[in-house]
C-alpha positions as CSV (number, residue, x, y, z in Angstrom):
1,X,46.2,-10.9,-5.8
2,X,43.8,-10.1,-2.9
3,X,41.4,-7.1,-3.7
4,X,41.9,-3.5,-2.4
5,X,40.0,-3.9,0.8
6,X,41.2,-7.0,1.7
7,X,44.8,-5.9,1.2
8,X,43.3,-2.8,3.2
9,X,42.2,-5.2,5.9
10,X,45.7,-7.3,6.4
11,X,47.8,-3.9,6.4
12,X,45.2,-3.1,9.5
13,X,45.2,-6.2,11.1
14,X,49.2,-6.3,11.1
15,X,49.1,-2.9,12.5
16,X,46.5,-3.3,15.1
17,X,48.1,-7.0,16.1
18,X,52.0,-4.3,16.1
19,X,50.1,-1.8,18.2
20,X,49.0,-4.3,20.6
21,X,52.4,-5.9,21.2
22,X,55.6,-4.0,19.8
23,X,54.4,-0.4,19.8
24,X,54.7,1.0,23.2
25,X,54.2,4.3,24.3
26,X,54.1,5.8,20.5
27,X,50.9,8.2,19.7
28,X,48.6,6.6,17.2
29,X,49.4,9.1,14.5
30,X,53.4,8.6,14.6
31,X,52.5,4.9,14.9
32,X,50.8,5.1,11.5
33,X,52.9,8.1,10.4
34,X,56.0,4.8,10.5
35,X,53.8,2.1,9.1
36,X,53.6,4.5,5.3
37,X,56.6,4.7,5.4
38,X,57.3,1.0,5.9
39,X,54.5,-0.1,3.2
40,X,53.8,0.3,-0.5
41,X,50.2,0.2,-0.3
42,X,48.3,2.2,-3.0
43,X,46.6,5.4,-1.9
44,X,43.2,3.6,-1.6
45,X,44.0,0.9,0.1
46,X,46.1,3.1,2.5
47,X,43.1,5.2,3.0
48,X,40.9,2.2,3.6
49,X,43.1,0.6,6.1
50,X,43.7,3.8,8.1
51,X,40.1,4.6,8.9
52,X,39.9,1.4,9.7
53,X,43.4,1.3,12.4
54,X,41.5,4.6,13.7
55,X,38.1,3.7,14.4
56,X,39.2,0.3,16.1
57,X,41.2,2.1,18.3
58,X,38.7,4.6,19.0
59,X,36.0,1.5,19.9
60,X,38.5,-0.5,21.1
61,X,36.8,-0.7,25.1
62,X,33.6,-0.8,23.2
63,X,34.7,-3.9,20.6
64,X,36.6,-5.9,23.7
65,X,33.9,-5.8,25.8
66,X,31.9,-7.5,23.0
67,X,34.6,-9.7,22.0
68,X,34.4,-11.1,25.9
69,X,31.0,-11.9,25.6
70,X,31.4,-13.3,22.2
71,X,34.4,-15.7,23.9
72,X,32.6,-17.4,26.6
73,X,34.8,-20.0,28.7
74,X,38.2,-18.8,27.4
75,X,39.8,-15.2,28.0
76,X,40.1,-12.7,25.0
77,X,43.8,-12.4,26.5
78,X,44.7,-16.3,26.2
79,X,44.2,-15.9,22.7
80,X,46.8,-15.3,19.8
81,X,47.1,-11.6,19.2
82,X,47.2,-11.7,15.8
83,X,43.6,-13.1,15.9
84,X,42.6,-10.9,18.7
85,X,43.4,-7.9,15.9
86,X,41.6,-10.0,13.5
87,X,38.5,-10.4,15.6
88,X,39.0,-6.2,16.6
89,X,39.0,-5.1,13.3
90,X,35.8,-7.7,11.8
91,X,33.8,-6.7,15.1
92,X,34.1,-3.3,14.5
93,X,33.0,-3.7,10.7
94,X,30.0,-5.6,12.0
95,X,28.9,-3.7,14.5
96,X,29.9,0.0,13.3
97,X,31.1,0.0,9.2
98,X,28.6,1.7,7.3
99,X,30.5,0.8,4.0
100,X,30.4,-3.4,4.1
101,X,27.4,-5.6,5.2
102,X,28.3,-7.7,8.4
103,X,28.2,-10.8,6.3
104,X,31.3,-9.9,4.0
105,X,32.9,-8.6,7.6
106,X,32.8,-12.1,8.6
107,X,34.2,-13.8,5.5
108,X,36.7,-11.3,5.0
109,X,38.1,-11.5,8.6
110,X,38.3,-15.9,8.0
111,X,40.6,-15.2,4.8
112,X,42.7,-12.6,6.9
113,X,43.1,-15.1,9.8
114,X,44.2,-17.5,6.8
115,X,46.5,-15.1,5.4
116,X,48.2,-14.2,8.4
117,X,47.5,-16.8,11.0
118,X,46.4,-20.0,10.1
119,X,43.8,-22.7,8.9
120,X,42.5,-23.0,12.8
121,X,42.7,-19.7,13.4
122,X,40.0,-19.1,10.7
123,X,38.0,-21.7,11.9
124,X,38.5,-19.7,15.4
125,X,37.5,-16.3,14.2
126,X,34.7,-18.5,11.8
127,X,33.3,-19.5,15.1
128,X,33.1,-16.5,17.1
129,X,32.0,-14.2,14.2
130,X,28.8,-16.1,13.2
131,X,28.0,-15.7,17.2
132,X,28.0,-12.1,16.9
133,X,26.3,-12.3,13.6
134,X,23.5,-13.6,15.5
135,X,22.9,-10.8,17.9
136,X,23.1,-8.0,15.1
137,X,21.1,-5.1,15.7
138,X,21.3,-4.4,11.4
139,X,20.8,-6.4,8.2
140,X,24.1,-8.6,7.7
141,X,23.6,-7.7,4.0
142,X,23.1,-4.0,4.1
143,X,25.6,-1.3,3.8
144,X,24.7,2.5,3.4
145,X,27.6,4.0,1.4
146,X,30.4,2.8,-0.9
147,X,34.2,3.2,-0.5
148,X,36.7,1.9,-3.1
């Protein structure tokens, strides 16, 4: 059984990969408003995942234009979605999580890409993580507070 914020991680990357390509023209909140009502997650891992779905979006310009960089020689649209969320959602912990060090951001996202993609696909998001790891402006070890 994967831990809380791992389970916390796959319910955002299934939403963010759902927002991407199935929900159209639905505002965010009714968008997660129908995802609790389709999932069992615990209150804590709900809670984790949601601040998560909402800051993505919130960064998303921010986080793409970094993923494009990151990407060089192949277009962030040519690849799978579901790794594209994947990518979203451990770029943003990277770059703007104030609860995880960068580090666990990038093993976390491989085991996501395994759980819902597949082996290559974590090698993928393996790849293009430890090239933003590089150009961190913070400790990949630090956080400054504690959720869950």
């Amino acid at each position: 059984m994967a831990g809380k914020r791992r389970e916390g991680r796959i319910l955002a990357a299934q939403f963010l990969y759902q927002w991407e390509v199935g929900v159209k023209g639905i505002a965010l909140d009714e968008a997660l408003k129908n995802l609790w009502v389709q999932t069992e997650a615990e209150g804590g891992v709900r809670e984790f995942a949601e601040k998560r779905i909402r800051a993505v979006v919130a960064k998303q310009a921010e986080v793409d234009a970094e993923l494009k960089k990151l990407v060089t020689n192949w277009e962030p649209g040519r690849m799978a979605p579901v790794d594209r969320a994947i990518l979203r959602l451990a770029l943003w912990e990277m770059k703007f999580a104030d609860d995880v060090p960068p580090i666990s951001a990038l093993n976390e996202a491989i085991e996501v890409a395994k759980a819902l993609s597949t082996d290559e696909s974590g090698k993928f998001v393996n790849g293009v993580l430890d090239k933003a790891r590089q150009g961190l402006g913070r400790s990949e070890r630090a956080i400054t507070k504690t959720v869950l």
